[in-house]
N, C-alpha and C positions, 0 to 999 in steps of 0.2 A: 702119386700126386695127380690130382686131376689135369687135364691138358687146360692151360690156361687160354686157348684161342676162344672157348664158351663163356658166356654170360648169361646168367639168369635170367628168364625173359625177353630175351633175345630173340626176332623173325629169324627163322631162318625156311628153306625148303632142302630137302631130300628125297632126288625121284619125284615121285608125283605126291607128296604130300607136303602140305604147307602147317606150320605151326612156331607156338613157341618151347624155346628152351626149358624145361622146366624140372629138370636132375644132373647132375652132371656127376659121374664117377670116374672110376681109372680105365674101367671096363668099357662102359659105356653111356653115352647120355638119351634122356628121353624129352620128347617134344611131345606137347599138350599140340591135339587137333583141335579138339572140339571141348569147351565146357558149358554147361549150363545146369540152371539152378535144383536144388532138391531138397526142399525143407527136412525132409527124413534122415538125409546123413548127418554125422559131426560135424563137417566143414562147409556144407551147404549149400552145394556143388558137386555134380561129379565132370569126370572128365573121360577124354579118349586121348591115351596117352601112347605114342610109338617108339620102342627101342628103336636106338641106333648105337650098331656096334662100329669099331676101328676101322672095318674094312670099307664103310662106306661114308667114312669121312669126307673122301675123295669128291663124294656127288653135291654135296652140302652148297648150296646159293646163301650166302647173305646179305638179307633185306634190310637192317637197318646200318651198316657200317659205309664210309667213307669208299670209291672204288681208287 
């Protein structure tokens, strides 16, 4: 079951990258950098998306939540 502390488009940062939520699995979740437009694909858009595995959970800042 997925770790329920993620939400789908959600800010977060990891290290030096900032993005948002945009997979979440059992494994691991990925965070969109960067997207912008591309009439040529299916969805119209591409992105720049980074795994992040369990182990670096730990480094994870959240940007939109209550402290």
């Amino acid at each position: 079951m997925p770790d329920p502390m993620f939400i789908k488009g959600e800010k977060i940062s990891v290290k030096d990258d900032t993005g948002v939520v945009n997979f979440i699995d059992d494994k691991y979740i990925t965070i969109t950098t960067n997207q912008w437009e591309d009439c040529n694909t299916l969805s119209g858009n591409r992105q720049t998306n980074l795994l992040v595995y369990p182990n670096d959970y730990k480094h994870i800042i959240y940007h939109d939540r209550d402290k």
